[in-house]
DSSP file (Angstrom, degrees, kcal/mol; ACC not computed):
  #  RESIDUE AA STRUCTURE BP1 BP2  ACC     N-H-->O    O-->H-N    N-H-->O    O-->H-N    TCO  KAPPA ALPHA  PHI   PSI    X-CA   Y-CA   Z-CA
    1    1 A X              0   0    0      0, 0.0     2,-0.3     0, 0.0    40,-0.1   0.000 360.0 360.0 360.0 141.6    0.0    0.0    0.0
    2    2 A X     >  -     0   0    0     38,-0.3     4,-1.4     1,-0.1     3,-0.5  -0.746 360.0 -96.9-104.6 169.1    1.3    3.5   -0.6
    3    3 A X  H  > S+     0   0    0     -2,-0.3     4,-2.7     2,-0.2    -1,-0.1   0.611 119.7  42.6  21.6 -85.5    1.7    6.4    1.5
    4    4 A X  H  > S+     0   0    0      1,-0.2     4,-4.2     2,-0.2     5,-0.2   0.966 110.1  51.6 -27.8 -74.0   -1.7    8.0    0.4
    5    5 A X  H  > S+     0   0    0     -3,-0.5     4,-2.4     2,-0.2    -1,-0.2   0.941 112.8  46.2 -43.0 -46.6   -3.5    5.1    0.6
    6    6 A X  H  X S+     0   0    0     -4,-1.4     4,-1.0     1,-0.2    -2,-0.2   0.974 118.1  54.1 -64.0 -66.5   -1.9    4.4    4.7
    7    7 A X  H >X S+     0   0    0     -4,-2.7     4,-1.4     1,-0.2     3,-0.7   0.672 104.0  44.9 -15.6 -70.7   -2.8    8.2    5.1
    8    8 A X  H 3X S+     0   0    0     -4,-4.2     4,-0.9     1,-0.3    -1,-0.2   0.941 117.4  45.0 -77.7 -49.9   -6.1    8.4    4.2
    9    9 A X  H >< S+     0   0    0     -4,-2.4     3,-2.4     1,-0.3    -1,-0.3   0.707 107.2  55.9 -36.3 -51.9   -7.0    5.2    6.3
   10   10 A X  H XX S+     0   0    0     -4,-1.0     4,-2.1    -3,-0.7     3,-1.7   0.847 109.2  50.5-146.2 -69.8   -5.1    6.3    9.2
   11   11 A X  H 3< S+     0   0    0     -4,-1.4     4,-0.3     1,-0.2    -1,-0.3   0.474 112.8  52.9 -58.7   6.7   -7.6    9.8    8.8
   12   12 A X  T << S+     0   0    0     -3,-2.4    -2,-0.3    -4,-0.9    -1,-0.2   0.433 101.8  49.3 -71.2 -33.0  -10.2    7.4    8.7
   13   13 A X  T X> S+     0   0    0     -3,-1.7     4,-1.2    -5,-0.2     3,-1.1   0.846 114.6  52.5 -73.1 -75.4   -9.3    5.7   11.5
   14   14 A X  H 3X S+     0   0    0     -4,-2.1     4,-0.5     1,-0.3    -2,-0.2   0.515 110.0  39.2 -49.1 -41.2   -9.2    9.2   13.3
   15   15 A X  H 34 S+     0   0    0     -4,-0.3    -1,-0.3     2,-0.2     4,-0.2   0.023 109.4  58.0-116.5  42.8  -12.1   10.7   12.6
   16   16 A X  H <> S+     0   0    0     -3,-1.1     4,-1.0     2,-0.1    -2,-0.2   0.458 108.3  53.5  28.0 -81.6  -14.2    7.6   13.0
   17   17 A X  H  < S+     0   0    0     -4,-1.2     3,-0.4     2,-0.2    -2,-0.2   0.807 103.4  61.5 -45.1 -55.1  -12.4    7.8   16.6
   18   18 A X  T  X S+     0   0    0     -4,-0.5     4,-1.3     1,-0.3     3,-0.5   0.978 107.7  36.4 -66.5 -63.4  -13.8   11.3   16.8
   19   19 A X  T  4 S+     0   0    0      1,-0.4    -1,-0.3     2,-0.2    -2,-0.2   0.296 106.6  58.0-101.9  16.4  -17.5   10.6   16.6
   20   20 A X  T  < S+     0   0    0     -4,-1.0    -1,-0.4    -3,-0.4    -2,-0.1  -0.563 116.4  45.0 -61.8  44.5  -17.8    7.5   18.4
   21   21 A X  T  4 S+     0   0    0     -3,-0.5    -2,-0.2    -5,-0.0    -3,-0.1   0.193 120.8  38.7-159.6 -53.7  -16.1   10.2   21.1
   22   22 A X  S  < S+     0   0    0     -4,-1.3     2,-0.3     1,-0.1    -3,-0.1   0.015 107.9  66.1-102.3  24.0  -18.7   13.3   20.2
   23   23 A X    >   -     0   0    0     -5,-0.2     3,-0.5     1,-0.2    -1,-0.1  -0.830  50.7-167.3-176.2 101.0  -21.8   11.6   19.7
   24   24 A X  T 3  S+     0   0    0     -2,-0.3     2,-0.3     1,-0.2    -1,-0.2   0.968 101.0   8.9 -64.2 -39.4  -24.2    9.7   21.9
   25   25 A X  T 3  S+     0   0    0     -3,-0.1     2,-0.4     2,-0.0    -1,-0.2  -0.604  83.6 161.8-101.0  61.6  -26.0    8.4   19.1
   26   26 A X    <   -     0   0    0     -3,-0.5     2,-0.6    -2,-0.3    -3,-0.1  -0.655  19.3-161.3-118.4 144.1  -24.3    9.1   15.7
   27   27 A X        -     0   0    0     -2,-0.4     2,-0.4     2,-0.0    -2,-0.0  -0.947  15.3-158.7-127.3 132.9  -25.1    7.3   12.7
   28   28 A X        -     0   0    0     -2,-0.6     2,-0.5     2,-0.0    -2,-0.0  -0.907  23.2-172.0-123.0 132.9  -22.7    7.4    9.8
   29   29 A X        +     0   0    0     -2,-0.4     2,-0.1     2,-0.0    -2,-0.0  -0.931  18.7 174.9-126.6 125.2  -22.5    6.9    6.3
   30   30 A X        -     0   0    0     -2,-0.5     2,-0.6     2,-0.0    -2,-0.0  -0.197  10.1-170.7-134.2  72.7  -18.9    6.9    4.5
   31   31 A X        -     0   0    0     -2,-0.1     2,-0.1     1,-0.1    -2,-0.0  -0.403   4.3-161.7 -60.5 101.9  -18.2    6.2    1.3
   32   32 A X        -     0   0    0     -2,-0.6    -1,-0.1     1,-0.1    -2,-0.0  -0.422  10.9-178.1 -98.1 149.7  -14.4    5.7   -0.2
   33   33 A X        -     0   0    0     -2,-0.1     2,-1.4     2,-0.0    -1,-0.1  -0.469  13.8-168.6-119.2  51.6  -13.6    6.0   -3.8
   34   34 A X    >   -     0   0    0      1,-0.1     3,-1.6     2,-0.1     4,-0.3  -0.399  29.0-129.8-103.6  98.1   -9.6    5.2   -3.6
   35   35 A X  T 3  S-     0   0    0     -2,-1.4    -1,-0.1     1,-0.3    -2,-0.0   0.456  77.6  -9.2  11.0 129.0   -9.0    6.1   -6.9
   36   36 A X  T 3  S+     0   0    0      1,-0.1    -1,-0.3     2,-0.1     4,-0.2   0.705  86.6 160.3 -15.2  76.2   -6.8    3.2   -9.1
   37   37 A X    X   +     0   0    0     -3,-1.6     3,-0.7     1,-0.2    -1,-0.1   0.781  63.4  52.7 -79.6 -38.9   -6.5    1.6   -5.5
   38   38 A X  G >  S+     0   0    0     -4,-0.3    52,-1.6     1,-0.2     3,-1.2   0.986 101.5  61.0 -77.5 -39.8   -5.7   -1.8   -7.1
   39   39 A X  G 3  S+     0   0    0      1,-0.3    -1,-0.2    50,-0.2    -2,-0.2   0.610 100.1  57.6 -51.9 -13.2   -2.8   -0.4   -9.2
   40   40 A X  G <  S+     0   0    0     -3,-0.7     2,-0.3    -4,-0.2   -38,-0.3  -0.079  70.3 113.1-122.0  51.2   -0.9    0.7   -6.3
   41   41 A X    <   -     0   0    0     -3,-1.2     2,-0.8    47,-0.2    48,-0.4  -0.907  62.1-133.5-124.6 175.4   -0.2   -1.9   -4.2
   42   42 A X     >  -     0   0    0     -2,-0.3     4,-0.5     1,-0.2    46,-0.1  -0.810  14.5-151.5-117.5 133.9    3.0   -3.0   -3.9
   43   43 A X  H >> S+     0   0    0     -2,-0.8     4,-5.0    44,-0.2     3,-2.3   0.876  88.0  59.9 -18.9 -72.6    3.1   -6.9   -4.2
   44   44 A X  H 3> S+     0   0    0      1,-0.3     4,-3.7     2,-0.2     5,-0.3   0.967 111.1  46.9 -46.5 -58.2    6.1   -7.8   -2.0
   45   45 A X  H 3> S+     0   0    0      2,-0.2     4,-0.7     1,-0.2    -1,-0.3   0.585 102.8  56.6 -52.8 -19.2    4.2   -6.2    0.6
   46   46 A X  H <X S+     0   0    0     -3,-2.3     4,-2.1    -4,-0.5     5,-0.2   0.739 107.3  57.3 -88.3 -46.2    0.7   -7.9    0.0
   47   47 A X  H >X S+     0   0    0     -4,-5.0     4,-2.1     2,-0.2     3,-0.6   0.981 111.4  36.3 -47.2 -57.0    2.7  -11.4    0.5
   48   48 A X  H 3X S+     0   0    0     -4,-3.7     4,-1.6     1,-0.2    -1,-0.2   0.921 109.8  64.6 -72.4 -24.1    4.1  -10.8    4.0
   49   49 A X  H 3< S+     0   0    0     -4,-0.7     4,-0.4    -5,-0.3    -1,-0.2   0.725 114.2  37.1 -51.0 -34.5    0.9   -9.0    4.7
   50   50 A X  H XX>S+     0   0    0     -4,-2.1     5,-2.0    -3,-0.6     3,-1.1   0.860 110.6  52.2 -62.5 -51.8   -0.3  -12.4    4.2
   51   51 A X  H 3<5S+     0   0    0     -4,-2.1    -2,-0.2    -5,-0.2     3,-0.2   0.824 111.2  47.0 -69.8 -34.9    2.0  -14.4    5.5
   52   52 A X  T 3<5S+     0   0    0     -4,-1.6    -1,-0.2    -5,-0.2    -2,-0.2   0.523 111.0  64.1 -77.2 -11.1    1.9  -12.3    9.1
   53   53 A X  T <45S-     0   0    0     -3,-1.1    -2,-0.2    -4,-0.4    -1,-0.2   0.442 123.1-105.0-126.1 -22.3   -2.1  -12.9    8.5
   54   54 A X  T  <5 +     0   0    0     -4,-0.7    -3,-0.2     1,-0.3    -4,-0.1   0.256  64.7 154.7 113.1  -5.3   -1.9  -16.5    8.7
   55   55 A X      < -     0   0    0     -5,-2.0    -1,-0.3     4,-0.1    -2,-0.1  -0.347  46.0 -92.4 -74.4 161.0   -2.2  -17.7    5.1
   56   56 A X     >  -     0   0    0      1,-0.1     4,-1.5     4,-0.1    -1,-0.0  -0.211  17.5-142.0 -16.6 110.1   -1.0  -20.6    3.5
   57   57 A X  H >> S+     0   0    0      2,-0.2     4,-2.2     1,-0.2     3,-0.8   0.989 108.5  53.1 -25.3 -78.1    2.2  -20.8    1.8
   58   58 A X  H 3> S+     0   0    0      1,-0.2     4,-1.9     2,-0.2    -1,-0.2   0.857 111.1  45.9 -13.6 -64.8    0.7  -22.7   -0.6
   59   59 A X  H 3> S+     0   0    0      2,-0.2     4,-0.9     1,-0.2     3,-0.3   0.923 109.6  53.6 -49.8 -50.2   -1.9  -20.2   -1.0
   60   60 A X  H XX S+     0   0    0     -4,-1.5     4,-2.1    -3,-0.8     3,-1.5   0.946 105.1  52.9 -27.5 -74.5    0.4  -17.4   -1.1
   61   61 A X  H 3X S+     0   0    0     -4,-2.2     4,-1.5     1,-0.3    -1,-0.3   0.703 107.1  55.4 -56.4 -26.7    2.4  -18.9   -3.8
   62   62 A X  H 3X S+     0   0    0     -4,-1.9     4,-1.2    -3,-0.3    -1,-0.3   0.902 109.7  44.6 -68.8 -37.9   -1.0  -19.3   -5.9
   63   63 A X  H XX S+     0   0    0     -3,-1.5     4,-2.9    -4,-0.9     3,-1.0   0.991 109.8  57.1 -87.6 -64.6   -1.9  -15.6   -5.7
   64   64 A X  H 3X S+     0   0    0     -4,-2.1     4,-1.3     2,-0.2    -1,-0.2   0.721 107.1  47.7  13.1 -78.5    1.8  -15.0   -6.5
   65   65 A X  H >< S+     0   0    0     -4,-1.5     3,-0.6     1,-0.3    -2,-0.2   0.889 107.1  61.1 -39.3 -61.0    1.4  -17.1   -9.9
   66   66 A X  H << S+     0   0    0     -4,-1.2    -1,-0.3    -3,-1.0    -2,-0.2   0.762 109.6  34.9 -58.5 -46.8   -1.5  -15.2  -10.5
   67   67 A X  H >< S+     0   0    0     -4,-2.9     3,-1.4    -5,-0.1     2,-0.3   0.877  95.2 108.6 -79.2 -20.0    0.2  -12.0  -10.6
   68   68 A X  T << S+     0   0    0     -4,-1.3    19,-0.1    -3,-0.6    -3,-0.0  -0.317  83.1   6.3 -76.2 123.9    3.4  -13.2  -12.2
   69   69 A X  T 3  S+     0   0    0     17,-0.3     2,-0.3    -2,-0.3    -1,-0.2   0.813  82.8 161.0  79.4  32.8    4.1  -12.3  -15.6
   70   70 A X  B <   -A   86   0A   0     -3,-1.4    16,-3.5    16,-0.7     2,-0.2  -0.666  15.5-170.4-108.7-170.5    1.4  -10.1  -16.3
   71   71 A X        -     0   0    0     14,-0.3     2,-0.2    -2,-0.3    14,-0.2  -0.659  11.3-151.1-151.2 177.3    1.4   -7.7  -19.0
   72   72 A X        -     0   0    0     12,-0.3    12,-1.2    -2,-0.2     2,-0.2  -0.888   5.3-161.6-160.9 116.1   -0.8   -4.5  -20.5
   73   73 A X        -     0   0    0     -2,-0.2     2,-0.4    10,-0.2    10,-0.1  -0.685   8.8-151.0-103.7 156.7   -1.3   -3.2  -24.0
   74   74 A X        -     0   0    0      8,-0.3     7,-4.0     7,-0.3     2,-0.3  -0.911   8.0-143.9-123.4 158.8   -2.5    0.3  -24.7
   75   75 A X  E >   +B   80   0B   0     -2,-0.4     3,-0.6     5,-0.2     2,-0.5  -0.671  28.8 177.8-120.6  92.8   -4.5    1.0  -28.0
   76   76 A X  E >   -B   79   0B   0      3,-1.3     3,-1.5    -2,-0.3    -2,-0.1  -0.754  59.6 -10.0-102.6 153.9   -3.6    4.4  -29.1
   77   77 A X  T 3  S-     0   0    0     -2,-0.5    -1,-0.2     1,-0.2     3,-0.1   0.846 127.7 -55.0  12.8  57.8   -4.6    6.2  -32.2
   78   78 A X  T <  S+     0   0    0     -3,-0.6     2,-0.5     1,-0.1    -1,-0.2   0.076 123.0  98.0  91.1 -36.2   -6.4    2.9  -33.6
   79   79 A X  E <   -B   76   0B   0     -3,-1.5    -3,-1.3    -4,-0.1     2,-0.7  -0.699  69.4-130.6-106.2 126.6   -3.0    0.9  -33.2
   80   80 A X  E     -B   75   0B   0     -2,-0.5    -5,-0.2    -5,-0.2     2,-0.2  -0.521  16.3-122.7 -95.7 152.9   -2.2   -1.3  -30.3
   81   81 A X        -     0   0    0     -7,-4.0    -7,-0.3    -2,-0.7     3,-0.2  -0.423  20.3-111.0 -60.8 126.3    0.7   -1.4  -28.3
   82   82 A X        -     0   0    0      1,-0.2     2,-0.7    -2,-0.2    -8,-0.3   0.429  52.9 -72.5 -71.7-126.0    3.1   -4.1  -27.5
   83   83 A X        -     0   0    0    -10,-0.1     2,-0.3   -12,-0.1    -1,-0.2  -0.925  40.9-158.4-135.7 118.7    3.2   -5.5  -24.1
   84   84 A X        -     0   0    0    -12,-1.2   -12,-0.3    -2,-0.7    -3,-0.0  -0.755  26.0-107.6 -91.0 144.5    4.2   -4.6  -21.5
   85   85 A X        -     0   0    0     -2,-0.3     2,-0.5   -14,-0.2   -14,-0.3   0.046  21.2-157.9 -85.2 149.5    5.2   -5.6  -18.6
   86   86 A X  B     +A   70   0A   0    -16,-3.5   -16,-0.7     1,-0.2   -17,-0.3  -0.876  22.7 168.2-111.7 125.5    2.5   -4.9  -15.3
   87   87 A X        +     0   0    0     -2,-0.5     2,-0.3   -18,-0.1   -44,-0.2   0.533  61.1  49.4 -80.7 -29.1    5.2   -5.0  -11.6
   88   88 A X  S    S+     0   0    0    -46,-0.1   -47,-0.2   -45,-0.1     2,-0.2  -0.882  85.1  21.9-129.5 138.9    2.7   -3.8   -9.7
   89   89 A X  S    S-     0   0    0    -48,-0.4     2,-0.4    -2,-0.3   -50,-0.2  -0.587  73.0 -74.7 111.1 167.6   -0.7   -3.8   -8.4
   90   90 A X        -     0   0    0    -52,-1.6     4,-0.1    -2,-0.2   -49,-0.1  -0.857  55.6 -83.1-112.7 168.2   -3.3   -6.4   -8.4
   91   91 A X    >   -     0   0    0     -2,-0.4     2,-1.1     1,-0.1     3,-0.5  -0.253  39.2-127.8 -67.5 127.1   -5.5   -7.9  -11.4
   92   92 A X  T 3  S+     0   0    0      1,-0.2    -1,-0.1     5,-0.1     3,-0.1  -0.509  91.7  18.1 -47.4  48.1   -8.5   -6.1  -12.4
   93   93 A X  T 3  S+     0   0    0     -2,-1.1     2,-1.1     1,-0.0    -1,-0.2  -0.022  88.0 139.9 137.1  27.0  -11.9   -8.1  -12.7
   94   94 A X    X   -     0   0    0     -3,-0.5     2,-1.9     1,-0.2     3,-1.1  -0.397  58.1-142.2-107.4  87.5  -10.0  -10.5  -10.6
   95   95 A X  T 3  S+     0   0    0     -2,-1.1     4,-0.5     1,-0.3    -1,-0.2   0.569 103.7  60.3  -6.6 -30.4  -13.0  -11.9   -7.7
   96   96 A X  T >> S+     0   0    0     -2,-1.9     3,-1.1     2,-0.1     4,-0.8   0.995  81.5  91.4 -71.6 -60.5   -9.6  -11.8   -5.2
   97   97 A X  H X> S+     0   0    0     -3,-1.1     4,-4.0    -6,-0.4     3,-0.8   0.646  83.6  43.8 -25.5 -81.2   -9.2   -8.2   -5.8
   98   98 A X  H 3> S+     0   0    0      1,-0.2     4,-2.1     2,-0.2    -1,-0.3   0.807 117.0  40.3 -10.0 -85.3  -11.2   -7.0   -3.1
   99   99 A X  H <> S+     0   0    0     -3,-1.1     4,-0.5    -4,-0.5    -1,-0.2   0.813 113.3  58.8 -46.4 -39.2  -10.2   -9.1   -0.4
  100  100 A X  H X< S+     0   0    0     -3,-0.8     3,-0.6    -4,-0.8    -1,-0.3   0.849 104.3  46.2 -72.4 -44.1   -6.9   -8.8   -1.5
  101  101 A X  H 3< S+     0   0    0     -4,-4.0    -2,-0.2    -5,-0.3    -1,-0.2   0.999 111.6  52.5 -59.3 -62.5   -6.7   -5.1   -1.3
  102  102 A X  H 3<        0   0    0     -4,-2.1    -2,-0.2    -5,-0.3    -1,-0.2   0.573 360.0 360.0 -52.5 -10.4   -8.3   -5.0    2.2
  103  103 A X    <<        0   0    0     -3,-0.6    -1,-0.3    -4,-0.5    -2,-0.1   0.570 360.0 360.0 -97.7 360.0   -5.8   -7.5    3.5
């Protein structure tokens, strides 16, 4: 996760904190938008986050697989581009995403 992303949680956290604090009764609605969220997370880091989290080597290693070697083409002016290679972030459409971000 980067920077940002830890920020904004972290003021999330905080004011959260606030109004369980300021508020006998407060009812809250909060919606986060974080903005290509899946593209910035940093792999290495999602693995130990895992690993410290109790999962499965095995498992580990599947998600791993799953990320390894993937690639991205752009189509600009009509013609696409070749492929390149994706280092970071997690797959798009991918049913793990979710979970995977939040862990």
């Amino acid at each position: 996760m980067t920077k940002t992303v830890m920020m904004m949680m972290a003021q999330l956290t905080t004011a959260t904190e606030q109004i369980d604090l300021t508020a006998e009764d407060s009812r809250c609605i909060l919606l986060l938008d974080f903005r290509k969220a899946y593209d910035t997370v940093d792999r290495d880091f999602l693995y130990e986050s895992m690993r410290l989290f109790g999962f499965t080597e095995s498992f580990i290693d599947l998600i791993c697989r799953i990320h390894t070697g993937t690639t991205a083409t752009f189509v600009v002016n009509g013609g696409q581009s070749s492929a390149l290679p994706v280092r970071s972030g997690i797959r798009q459409g991918c049913p793990l995403a979710p979970l995977l971000f939040y862990s």
